[in-house]
C-alpha positions as CSV (number, residue, x, y, z in Angstrom):
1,X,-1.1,7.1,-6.1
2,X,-0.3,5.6,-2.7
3,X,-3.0,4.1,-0.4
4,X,-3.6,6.1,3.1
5,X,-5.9,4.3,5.7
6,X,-8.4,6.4,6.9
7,X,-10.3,6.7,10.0
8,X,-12.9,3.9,9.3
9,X,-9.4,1.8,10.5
10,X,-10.6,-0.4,13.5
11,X,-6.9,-1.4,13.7
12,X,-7.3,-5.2,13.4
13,X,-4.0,-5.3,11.8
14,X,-4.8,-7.6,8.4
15,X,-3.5,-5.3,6.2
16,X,-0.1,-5.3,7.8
17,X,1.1,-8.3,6.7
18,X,-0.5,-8.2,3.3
19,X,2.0,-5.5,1.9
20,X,4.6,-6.5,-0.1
21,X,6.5,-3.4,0.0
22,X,6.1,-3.4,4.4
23,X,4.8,0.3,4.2
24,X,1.7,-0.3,6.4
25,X,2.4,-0.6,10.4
26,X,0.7,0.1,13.3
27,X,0.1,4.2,14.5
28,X,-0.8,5.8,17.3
29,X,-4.9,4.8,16.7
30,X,-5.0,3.3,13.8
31,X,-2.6,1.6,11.3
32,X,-0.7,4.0,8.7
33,X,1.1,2.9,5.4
34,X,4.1,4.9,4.6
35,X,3.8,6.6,0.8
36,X,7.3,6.5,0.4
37,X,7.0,2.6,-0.3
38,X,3.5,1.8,-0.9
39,X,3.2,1.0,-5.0
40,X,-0.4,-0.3,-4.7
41,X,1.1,-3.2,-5.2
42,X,2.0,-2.5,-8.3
43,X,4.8,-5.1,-9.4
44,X,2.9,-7.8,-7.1
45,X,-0.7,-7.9,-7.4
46,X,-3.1,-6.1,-9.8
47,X,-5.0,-4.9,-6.9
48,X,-4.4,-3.6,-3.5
49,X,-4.0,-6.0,-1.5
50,X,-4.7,-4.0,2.0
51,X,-7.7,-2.7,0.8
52,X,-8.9,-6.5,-0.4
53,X,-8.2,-7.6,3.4
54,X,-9.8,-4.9,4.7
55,X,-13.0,-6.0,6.7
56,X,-14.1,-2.3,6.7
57,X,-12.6,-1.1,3.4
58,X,-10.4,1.4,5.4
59,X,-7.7,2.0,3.0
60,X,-8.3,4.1,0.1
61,X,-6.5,6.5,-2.4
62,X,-4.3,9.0,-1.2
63,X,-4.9,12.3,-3.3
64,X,-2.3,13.6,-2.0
65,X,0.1,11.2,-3.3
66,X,-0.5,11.0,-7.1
67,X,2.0,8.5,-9.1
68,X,1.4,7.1,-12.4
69,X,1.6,3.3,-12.7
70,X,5.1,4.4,-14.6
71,X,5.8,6.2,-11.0
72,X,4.5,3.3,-9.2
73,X,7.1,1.1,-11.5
74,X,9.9,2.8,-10.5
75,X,9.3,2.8,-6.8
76,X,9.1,-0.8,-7.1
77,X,12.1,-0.8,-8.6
78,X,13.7,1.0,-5.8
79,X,12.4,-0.7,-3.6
80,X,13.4,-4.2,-5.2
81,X,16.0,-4.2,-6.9
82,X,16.5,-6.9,-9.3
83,X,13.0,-8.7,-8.9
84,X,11.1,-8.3,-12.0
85,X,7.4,-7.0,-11.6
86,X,4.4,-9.5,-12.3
87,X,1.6,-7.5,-12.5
């Protein structure tokens, strides 16, 4: 499932350039990652790279975007075509 940030966000901005995919960027009052192109950085990492950044653990599952790491695999795809995934 994709990562949302949530309102602990104190919108230092470390997570931002820790996503492979570039799906998190700065909102209106806190920063937002884009579920379109978040993979929990599936294909990169084994885990989640914003939320390892995070100072105040701000991004968290998104239950309202539920993918399966197959899901998650094909997104990566999409979104990289021809790189092979490493984790």
């Amino acid at each position: 499932m994709a990562f949302k940030i949530t309102d602990e966000c104190i919108s230092c901005g470390s997570c931002e350039s820790e996503c492979p995919n570039e799906a998190i960027s700065e909102g209106d009052e806190t920063y937002v990652i884009d579920p379109a192109k978040c993979t929990e950085c599936v294909g990169f990492f084994s885990t989640q790279q914003c939320y390892e950044v995070c100072p105040v653990e701000a991004p968290a599952a998104d239950p309202a975007n539920v993918e399966s790491r197959e899901q998650l695999l094909a997104k990566f795809a999409a979104l990289h075509p021809g790189k092979e995934p490493v984790a």
